[in-house]
BATORMAR-555031 format. One record per residue (C-alpha): residue number from 1; residue in three letters; x, y, z. Coordinates in nm, 2 decimals, padded with zeros to 4 digits. Each point is the difference from the previous one (the first is absolute). Layout:
// BATORMAR-555031
<atom NUM 'ALA' <X Y Z>> ...
This chain:
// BATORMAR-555031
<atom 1 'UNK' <06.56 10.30 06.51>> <atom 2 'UNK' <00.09 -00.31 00.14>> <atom 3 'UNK' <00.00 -00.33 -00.17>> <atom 4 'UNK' <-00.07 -00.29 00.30>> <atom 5 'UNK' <00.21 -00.28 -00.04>> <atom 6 'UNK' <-00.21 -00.30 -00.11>> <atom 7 'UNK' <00.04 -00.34 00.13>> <atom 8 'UNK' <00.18 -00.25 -00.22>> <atom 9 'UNK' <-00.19 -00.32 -00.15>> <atom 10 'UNK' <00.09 -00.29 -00.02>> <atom 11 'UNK' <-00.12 -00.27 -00.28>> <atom 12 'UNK' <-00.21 -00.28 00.14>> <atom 13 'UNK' <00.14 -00.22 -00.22>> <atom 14 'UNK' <00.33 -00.04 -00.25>> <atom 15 'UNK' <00.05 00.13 -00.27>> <atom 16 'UNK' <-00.12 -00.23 -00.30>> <atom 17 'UNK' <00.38 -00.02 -00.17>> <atom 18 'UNK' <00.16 -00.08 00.35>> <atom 19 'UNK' <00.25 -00.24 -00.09>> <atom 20 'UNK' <-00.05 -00.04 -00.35>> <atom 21 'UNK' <00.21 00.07 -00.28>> <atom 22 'UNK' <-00.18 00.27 -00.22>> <atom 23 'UNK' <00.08 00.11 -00.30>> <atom 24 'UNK' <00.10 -00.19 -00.36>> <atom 25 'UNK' <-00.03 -00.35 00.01>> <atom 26 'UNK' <00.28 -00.17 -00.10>> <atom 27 'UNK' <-00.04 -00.25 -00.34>> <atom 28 'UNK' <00.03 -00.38 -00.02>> <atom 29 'UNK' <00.27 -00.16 -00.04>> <atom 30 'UNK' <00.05 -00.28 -00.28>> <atom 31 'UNK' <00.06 -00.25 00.24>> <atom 32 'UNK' <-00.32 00.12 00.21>> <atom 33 'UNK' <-00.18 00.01 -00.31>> <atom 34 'UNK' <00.12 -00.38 -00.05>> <atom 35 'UNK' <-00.09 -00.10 00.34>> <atom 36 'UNK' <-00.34 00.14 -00.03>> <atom 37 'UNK' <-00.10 -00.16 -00.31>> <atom 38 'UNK' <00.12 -00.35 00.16>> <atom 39 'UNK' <-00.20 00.04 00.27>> <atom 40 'UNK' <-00.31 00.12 -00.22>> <atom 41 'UNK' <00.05 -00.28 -00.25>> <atom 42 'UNK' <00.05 -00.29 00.26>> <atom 43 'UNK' <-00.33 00.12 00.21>> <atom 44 'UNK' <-00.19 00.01 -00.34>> <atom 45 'UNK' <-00.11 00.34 00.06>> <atom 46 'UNK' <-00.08 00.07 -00.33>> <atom 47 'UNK' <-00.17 00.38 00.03>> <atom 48 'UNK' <00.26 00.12 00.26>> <atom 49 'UNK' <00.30 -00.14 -00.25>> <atom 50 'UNK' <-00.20 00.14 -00.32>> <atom 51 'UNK' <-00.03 00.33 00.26>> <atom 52 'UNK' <00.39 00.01 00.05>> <atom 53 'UNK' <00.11 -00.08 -00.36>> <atom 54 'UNK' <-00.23 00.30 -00.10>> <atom 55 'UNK' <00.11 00.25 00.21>> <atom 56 'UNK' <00.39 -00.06 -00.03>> <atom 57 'UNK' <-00.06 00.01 -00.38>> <atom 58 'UNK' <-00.27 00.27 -00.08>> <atom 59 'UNK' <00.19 00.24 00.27>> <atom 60 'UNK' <-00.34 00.11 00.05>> <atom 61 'UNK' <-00.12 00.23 00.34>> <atom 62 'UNK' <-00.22 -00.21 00.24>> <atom 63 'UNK' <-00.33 00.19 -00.08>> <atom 64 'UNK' <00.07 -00.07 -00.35>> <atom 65 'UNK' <00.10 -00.35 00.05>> <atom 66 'UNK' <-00.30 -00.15 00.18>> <atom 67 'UNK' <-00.25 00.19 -00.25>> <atom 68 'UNK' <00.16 -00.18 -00.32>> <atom 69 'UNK' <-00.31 -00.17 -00.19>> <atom 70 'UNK' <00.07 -00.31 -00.17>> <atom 71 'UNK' <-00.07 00.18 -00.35>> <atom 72 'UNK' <00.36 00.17 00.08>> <atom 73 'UNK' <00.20 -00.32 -00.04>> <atom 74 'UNK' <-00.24 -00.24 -00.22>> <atom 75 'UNK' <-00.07 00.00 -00.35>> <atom 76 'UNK' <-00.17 -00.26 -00.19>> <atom 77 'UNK' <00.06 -00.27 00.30>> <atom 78 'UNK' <00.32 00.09 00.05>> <atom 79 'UNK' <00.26 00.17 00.20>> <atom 80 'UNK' <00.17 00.31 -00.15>> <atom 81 'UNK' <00.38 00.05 -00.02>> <atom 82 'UNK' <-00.07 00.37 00.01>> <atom 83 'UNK' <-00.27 00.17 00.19>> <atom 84 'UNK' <-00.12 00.39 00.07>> <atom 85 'UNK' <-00.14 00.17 00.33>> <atom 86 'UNK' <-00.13 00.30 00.05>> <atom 87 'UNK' <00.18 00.16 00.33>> <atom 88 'UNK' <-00.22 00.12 00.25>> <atom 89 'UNK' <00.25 00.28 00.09>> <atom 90 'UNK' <00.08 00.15 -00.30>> <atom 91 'UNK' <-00.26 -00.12 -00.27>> <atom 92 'UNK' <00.23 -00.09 -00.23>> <atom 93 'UNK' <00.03 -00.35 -00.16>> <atom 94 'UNK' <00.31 -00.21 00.09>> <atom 95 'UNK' <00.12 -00.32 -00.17>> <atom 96 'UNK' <00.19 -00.24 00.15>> <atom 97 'UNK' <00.11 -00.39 -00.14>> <atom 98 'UNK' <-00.13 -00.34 00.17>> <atom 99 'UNK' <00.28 -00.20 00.02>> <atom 100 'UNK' <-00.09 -00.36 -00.12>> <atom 101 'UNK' <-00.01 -00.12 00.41>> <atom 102 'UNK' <-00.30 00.23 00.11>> <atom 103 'UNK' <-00.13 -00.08 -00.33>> <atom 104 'UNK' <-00.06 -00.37 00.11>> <atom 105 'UNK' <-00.05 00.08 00.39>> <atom 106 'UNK' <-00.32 00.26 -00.14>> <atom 107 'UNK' <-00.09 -00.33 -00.24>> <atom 108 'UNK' <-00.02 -00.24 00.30>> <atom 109 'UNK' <-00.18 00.29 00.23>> <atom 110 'UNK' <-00.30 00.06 -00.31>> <atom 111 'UNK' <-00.08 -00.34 00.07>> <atom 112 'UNK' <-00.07 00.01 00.33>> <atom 113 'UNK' <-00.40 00.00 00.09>> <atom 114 'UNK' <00.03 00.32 00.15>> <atom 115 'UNK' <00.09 00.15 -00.31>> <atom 116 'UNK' <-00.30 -00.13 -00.20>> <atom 117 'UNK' <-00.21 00.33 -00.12>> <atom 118 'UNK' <00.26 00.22 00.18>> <atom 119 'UNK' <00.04 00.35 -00.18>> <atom 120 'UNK' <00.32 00.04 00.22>> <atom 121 'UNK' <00.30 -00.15 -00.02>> <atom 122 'UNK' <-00.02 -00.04 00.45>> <atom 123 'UNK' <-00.33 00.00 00.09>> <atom 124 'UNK' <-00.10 00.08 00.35>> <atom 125 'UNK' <-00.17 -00.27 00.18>> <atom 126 'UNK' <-00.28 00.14 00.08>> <atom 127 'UNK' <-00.34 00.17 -00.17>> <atom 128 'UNK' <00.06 00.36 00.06>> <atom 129 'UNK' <00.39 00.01 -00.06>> <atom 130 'UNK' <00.04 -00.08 -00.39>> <atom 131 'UNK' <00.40 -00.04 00.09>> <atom 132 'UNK' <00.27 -00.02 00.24>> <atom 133 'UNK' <00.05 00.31 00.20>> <atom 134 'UNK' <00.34 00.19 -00.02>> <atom 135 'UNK' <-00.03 -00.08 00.40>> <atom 136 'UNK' <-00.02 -00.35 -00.06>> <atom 137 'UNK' <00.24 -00.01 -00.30>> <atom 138 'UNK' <00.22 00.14 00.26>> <atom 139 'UNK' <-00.02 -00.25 00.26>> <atom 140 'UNK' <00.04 -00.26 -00.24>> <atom 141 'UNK' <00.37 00.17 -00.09>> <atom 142 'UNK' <00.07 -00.03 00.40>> <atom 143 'UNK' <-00.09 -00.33 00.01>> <atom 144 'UNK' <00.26 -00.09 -00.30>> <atom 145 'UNK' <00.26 00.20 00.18>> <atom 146 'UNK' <-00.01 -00.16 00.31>> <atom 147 'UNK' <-00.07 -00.33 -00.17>> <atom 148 'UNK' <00.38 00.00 -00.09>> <atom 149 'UNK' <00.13 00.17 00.37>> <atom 150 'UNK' <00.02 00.40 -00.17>> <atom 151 'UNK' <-00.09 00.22 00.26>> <atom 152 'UNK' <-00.38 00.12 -00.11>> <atom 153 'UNK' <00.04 00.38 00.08>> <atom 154 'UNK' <00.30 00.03 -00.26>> <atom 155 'UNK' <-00.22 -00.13 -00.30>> <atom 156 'UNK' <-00.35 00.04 -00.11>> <atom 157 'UNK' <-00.18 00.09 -00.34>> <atom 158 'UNK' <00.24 00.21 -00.17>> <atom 159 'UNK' <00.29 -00.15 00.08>> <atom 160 'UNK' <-00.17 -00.27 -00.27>> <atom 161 'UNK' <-00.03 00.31 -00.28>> <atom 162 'UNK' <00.36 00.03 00.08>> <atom 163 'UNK' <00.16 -00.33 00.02>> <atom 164 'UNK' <00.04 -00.06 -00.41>> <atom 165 'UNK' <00.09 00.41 -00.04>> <atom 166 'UNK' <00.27 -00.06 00.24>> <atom 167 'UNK' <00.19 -00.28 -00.14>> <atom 168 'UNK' <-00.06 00.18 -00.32>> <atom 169 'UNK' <00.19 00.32 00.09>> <atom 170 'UNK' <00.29 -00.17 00.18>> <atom 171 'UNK' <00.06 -00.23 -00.33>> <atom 172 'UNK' <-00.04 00.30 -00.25>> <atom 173 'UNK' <00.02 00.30 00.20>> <atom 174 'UNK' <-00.21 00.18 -00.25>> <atom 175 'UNK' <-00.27 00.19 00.26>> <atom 176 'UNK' <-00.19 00.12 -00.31>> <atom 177 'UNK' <-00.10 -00.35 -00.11>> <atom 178 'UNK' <-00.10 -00.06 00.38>> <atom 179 'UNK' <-00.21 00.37 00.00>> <atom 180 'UNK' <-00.19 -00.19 -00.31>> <atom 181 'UNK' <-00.09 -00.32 00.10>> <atom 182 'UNK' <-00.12 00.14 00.33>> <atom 183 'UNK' <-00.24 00.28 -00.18>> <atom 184 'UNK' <00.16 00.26 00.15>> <atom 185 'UNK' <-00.04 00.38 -00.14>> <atom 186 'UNK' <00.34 00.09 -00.13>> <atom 187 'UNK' <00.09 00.33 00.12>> <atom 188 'UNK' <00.08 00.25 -00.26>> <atom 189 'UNK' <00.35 00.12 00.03>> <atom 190 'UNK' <00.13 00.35 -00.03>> <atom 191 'UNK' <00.09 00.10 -00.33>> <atom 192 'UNK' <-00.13 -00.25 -00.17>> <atom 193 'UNK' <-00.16 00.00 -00.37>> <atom 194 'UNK' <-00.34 00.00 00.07>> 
């Protein structure tokens, strides 16, 4: 039997990652991380600097990021030096230090009117949305990026989980430590004691 030969079709439109670099995102910098902070600081943008400081420091994953309730860095009216998460992914706590910067950017962000009777820690602005979207917590990152002339497609929200692991590993080395902080599942190796 005979197969016809079909015509061949063509897309109407591009393809969606036409022109864009896909793949990992590369991490920040210390001078971009710097530069961002400035510009943060001198705008008085006190939720998208409280945003930043938190991300780079709790090396969290955007969906767990944006869902972080006010409980998981407050205690008794105060910031804590060490919170805990629950991961999305993996359902498995992870614990990670506030360095004494976010500490005070989180302080100045709790007393902002938006945050009076706010269960999370970035409430979405409206009725329905209880806080920030992962979408939205992502265009927030592009807007940093480009904010200091990075090229937007190269970055984006888990280049910030990876900006503090990064500089980690090239000052120690020690990819263990980095497996750790991240939450990662260590894989089991072959004959090892179990």
């Amino acid at each position: 039997m005979e197969i016809p030969n079909l015509p061949a079709i063509r897309a109407l439109r591009p393809a969606w990652n036409k022109g864009r670099i896909v793949g990992q995102k590369r991490p920040l910098k210390p001078k971009h991380v710097w530069a961002i902070r400035v510009r943060l600081e001198l705008a008085e943008n006190h939720r998208d600097l409280a945003l930043f400081n938190m991300a780079i420091d709790s090396k969290l994953r955007g969906c767990d990021l944006v869902k972080m309730k006010v409980v998981d860095v407050m205690a008794s009216g105060k910031i804590k030096e060490l919170a805990s998460v629950l991961q999305s992914k993996t359902q498995k706590p992870v614990r990670f230090e506030i360095s004494e910067g976010t500490r005070a950017s989180v302080e100045k962000w709790m007393e902002d009117e938006l945050m009076i009777g706010s269960e999370y820690l970035w409430p979405g602005r409206f009725h329905e949305r209880l806080h920030i979207s992962t979408r939205q917590y992502a265009r927030i990152v592009r807007d940093w990026v480009t904010s200091i002339g990075l090229e937007a497609s190269a970055y984006g929200t888990h280049s910030m989980r990876r900006t503090k692991v990064t500089q980690i590993y090239k000052k120690t080395g020690n990819l263990h430590a980095v497996q750790l902080l991240l939450g990662h599942t260590l894989p089991k190796f072959a004959g090892a004691a179990q």
